[in-house]
ROKELUM-890072 format. One record per atom (N, C-alpha, C): residue number from 1; residue in one letter; atom name; z, x, y. Coordinates in Angstrom, 1 decimal, decimal comma. Layout:
<nodes>
resi:resn:name:up:east:north
NUM:a:CA:Z:X:Y .
...
</nodes>
This chain:
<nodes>
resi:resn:name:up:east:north
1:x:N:66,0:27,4:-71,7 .
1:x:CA:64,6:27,3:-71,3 .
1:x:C:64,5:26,8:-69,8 .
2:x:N:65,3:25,9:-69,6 .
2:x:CA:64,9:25,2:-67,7 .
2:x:C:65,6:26,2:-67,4 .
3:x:N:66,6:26,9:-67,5 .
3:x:CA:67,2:28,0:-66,4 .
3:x:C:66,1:29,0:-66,3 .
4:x:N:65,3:29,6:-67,6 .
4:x:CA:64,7:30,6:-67,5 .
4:x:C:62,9:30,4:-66,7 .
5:x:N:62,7:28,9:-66,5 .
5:x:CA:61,9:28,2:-65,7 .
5:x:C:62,4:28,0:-64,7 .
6:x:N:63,2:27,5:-63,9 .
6:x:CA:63,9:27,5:-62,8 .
6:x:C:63,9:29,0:-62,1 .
7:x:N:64,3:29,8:-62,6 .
7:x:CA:64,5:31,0:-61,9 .
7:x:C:63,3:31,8:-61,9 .
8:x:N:62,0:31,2:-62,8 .
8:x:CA:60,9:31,6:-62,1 .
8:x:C:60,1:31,0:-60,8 .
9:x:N:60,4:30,0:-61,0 .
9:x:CA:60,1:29,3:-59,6 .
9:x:C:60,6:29,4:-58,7 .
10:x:N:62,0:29,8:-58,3 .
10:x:CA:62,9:30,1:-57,4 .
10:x:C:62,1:31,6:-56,7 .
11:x:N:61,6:32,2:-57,9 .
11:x:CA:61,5:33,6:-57,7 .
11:x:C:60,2:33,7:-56,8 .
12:x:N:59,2:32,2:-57,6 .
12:x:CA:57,6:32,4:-56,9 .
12:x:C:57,9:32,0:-55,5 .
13:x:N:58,7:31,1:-55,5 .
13:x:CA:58,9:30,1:-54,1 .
13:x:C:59,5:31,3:-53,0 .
14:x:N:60,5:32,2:-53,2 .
14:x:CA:61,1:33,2:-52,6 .
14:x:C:59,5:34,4:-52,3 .
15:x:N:59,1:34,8:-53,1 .
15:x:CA:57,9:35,3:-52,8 .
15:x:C:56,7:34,9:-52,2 .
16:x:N:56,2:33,5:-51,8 .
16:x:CA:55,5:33,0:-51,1 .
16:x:C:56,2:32,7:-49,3 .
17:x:N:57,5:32,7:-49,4 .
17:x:CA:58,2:32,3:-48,1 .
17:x:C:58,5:34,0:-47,7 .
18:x:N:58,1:35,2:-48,4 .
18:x:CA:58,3:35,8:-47,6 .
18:x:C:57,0:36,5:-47,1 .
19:x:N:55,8:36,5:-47,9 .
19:x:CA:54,6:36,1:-47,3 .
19:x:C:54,2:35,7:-46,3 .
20:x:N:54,5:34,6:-46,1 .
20:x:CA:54,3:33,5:-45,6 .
20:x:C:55,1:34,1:-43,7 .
21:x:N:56,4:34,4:-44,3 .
21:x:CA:56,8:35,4:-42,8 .
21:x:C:56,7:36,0:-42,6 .
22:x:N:56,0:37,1:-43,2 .
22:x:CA:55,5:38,6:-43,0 .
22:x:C:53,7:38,1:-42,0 .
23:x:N:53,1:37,0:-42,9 .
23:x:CA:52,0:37,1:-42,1 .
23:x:C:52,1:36,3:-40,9 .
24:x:N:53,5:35,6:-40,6 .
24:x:CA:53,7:35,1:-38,8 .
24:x:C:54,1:36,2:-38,1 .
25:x:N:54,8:37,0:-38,4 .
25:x:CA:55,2:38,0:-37,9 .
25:x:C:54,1:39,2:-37,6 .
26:x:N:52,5:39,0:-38,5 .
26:x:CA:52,1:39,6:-37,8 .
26:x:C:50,9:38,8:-36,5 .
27:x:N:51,1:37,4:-37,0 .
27:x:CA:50,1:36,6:-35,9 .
27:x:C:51,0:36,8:-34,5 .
28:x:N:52,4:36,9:-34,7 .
28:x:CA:53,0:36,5:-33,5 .
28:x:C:53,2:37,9:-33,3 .
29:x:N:53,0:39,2:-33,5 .
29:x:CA:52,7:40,5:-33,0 .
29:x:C:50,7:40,5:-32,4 .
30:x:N:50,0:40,2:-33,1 .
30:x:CA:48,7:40,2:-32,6 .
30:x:C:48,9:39,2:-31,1 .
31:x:N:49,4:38,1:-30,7 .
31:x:CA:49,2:36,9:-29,8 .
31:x:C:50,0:37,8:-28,9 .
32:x:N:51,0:38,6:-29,0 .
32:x:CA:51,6:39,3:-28,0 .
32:x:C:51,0:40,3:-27,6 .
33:x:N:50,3:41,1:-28,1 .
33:x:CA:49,6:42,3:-27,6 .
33:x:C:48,7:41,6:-27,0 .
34:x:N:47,7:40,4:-27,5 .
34:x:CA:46,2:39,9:-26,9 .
34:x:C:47,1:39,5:-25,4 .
35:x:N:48,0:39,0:-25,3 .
35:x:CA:48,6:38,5:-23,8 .
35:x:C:49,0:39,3:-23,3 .
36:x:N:49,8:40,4:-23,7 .
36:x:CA:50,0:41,9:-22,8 .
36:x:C:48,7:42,5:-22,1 .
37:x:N:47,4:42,6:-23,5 .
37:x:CA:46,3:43,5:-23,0 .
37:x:C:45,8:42,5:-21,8 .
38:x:N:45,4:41,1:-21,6 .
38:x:CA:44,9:40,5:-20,6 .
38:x:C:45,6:40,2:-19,5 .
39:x:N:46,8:40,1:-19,6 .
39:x:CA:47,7:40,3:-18,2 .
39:x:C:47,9:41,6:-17,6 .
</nodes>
């Protein structure tokens, strides 16, 4: 039972951190174009 609880959390935790980089990856693609388009 805790392994099979453990590895669901491991699994949410791994799916919120890759979220989590997918949506910096695209702030830090938006902040670069807004600084390219105004320079």
């Amino acid at each position: 039972m805790k392994c099979v609880s453990r590895s669901k959390n491991s699994h949410r935790a791994e799916r919120t951190d890759t979220g989590f980089l997918r949506g910096l990856s695209v702030l830090k693609h938006l902040t670069l174009e807004i600084s390219y388009g105004s320079a």
